[in-house]
Backbone as CSV, one residue per row, in Angstrom:
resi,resn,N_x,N_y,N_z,CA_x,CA_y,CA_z,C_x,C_y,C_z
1,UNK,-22.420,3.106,-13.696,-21.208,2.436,-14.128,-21.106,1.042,-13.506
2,UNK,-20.292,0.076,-14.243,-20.300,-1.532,-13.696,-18.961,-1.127,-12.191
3,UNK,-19.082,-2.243,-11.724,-18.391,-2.496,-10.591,-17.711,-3.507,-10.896
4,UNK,-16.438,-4.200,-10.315,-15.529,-5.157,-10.134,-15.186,-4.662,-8.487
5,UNK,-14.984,-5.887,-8.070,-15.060,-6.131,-6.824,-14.944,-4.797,-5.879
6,UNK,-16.038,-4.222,-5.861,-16.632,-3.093,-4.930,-16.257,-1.938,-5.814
7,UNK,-15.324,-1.552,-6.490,-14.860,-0.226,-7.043,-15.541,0.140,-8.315
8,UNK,-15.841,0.717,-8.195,-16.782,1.279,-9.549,-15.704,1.726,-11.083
9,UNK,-16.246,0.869,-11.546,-15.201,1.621,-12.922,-15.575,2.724,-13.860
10,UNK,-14.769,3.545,-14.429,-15.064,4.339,-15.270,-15.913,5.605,-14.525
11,UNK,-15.229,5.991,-13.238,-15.840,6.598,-11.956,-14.785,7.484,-11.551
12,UNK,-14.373,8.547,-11.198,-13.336,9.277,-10.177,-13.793,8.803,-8.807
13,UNK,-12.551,8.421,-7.828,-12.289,7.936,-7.139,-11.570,9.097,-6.389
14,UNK,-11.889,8.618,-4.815,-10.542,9.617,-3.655,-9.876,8.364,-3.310
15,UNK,-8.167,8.436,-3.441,-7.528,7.221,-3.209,-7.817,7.526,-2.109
16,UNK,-7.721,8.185,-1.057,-7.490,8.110,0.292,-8.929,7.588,1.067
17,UNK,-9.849,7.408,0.318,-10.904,7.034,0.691,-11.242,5.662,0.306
18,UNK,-10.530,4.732,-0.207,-10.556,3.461,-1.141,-10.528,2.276,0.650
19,UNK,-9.894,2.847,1.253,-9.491,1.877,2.830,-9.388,2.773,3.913
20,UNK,-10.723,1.974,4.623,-10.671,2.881,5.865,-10.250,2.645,6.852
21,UNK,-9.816,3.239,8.115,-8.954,2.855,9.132,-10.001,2.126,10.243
22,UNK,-9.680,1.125,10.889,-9.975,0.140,11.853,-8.773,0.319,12.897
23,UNK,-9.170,0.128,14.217,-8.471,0.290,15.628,-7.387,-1.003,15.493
24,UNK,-6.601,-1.407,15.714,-5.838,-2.525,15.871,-5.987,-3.356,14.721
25,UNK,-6.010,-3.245,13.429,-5.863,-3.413,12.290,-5.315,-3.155,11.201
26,UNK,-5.271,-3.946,9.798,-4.583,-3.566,8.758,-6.294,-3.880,8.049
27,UNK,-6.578,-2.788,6.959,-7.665,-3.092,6.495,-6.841,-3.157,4.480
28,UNK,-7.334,-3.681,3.519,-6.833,-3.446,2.321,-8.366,-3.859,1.243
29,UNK,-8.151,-2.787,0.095,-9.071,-2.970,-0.672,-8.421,-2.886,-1.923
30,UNK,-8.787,-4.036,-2.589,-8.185,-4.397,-4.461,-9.128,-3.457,-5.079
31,UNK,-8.126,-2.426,-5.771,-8.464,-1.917,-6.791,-8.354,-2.432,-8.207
32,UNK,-7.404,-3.394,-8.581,-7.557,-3.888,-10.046,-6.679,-5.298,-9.177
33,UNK,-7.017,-6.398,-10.194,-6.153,-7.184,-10.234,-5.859,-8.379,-11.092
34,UNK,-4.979,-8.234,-12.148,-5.023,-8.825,-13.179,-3.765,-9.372,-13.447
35,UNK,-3.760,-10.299,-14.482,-2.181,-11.349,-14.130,-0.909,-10.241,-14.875
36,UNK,-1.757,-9.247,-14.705,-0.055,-8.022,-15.236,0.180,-7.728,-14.137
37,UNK,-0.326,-7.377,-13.183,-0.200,-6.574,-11.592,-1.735,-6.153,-11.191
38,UNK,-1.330,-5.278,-9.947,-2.531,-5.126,-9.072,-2.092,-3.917,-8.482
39,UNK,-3.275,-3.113,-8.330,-3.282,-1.803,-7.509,-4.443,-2.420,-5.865
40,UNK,-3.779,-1.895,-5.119,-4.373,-2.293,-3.540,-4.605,-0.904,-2.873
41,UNK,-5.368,-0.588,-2.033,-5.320,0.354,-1.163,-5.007,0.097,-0.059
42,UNK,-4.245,0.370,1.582,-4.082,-0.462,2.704,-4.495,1.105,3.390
43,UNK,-5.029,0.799,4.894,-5.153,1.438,5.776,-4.248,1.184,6.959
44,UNK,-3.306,1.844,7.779,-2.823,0.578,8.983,-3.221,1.656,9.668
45,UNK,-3.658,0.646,10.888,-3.799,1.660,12.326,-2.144,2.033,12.906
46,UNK,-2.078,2.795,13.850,-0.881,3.348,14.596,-0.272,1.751,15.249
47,UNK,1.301,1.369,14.570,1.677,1.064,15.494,1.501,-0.534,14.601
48,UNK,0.535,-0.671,13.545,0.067,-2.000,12.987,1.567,-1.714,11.581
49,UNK,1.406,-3.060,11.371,2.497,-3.326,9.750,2.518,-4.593,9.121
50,UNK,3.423,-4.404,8.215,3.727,-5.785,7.438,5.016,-6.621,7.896
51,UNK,5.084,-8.056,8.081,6.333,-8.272,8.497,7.126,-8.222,7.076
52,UNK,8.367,-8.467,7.846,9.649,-8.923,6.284,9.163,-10.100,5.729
53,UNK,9.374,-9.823,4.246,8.949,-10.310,3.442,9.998,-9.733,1.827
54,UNK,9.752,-11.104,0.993,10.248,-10.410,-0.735,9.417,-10.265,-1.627
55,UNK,9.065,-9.932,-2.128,8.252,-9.970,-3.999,8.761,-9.950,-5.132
56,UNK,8.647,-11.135,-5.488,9.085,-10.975,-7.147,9.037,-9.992,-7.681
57,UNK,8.765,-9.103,-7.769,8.467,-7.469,-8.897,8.690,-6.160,-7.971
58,UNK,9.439,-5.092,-8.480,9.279,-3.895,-7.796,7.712,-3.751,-7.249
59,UNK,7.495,-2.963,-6.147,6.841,-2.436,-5.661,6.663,-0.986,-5.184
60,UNK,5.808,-0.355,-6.103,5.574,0.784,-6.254,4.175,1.290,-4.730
61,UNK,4.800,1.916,-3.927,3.761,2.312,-3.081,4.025,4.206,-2.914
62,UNK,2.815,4.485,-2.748,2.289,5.966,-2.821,1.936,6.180,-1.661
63,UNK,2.345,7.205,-0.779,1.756,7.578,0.713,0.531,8.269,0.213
64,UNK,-0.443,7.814,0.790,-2.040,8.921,0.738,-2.126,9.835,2.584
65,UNK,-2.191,9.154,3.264,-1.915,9.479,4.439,-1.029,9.327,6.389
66,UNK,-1.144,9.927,6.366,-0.689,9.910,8.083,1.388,9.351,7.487
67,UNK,1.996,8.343,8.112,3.433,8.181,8.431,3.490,6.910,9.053
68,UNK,4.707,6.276,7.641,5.561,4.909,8.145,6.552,4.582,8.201
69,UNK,7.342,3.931,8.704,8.510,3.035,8.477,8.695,2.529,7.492
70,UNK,9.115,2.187,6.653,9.375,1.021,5.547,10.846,0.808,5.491
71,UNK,11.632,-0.542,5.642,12.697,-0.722,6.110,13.143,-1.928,4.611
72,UNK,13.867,-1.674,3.900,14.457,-2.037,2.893,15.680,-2.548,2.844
73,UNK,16.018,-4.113,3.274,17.306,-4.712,3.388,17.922,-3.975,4.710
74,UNK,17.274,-3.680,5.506,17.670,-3.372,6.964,17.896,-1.945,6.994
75,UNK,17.270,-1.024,5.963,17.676,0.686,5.856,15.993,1.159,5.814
76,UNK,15.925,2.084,6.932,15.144,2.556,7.241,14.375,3.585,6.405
77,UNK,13.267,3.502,6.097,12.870,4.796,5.497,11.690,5.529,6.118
78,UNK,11.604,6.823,6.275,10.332,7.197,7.020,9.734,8.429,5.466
79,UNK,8.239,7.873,5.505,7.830,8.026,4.634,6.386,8.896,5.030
80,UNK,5.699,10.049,4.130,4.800,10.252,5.025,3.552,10.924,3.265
81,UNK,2.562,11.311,3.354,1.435,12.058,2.621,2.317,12.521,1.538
82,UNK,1.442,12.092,0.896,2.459,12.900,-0.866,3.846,12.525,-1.213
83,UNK,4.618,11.227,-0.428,5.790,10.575,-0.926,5.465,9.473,-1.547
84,UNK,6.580,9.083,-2.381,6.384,7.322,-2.658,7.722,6.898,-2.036
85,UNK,7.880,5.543,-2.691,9.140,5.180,-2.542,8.558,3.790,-3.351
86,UNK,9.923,3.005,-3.593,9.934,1.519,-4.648,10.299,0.021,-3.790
87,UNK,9.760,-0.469,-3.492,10.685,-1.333,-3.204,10.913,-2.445,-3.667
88,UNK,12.413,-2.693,-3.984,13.006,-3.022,-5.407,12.698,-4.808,-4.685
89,UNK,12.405,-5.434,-6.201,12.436,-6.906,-6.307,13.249,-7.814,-5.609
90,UNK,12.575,-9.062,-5.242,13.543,-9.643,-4.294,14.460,-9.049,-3.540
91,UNK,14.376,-8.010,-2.447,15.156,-7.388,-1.599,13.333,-7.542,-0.632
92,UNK,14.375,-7.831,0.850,13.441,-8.003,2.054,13.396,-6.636,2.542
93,UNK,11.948,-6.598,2.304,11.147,-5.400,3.320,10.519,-5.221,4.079
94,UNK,9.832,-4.570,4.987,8.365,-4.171,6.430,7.849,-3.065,5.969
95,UNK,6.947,-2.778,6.851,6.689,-1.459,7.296,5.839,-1.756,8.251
96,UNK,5.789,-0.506,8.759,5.279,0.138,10.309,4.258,0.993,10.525
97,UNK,3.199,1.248,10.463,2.916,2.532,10.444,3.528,3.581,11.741
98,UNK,3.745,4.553,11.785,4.106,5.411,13.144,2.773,6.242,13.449
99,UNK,2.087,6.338,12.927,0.796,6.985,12.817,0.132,6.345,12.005
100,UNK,-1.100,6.825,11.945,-2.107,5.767,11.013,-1.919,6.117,9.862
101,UNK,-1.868,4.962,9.113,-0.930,5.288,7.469,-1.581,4.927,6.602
102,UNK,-2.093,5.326,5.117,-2.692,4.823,4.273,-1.883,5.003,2.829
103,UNK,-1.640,4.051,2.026,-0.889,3.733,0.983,-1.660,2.909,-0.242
104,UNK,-1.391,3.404,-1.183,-1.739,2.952,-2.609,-0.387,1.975,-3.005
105,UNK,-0.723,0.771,-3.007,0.408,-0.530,-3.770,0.367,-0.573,-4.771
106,UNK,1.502,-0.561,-5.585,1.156,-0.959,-7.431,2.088,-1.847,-7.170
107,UNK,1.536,-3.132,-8.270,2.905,-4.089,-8.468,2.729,-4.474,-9.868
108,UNK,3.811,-4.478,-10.947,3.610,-5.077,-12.167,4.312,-5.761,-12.179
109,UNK,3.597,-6.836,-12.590,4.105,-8.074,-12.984,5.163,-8.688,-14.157
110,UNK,6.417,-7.853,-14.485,6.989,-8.047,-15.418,8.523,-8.067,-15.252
């Protein structure tokens, strides 16, 4: 099967295997990315995150593993394996990992 930037297409995939964990790091691997949106994979080590920040478009993220923080207009959410949660457009968000956390990002662009 062809490849686009490392991921094999037209292939079954383990999301949880798309980004692997690094010691004192955030690691992320693009799974698609096209001017509709983009699917990402992120790994964070314990204790690593994203600062506050907005995005134009909901943001759809999927827990694959371990447990985070994600803090939405100053409301906390603890999130862990087999949850999602959204976080809605232009509203400031983080996250944290509390354990080493791995998450699938969707964002569409519309």
């Amino acid at each position: 099967m062809a490849e686009k930037k490392g991921v094999a297409l037209g292939e079954a995939l383990n999301l949880a295997n798309l980004a692997g964990y690094q010691d004192g790091a955030v690691v992320s691997r693009t799974v698609i990315d096209k001017p509709v949106g983009t699917i990402t994979a992120f790994a964070f080590d314990a204790g690593e995150g994203l600062s506050e920040h907005t995005a134009p478009y909901d943001a759809f993220v999927q827990v694959l593993d371990g447990e985070a923080e994600i803090n939405i207009e100053g409301t906390a959410h603890t999130v862990s394996a087999g949850e999602i949660i959204i976080m809605p457009a232009n509203k400031p968000h983080s996250l944290r990992a509390v354990k080493r956390f791995k998450m699938l990002l969707v964002m569409i662009r519309a």
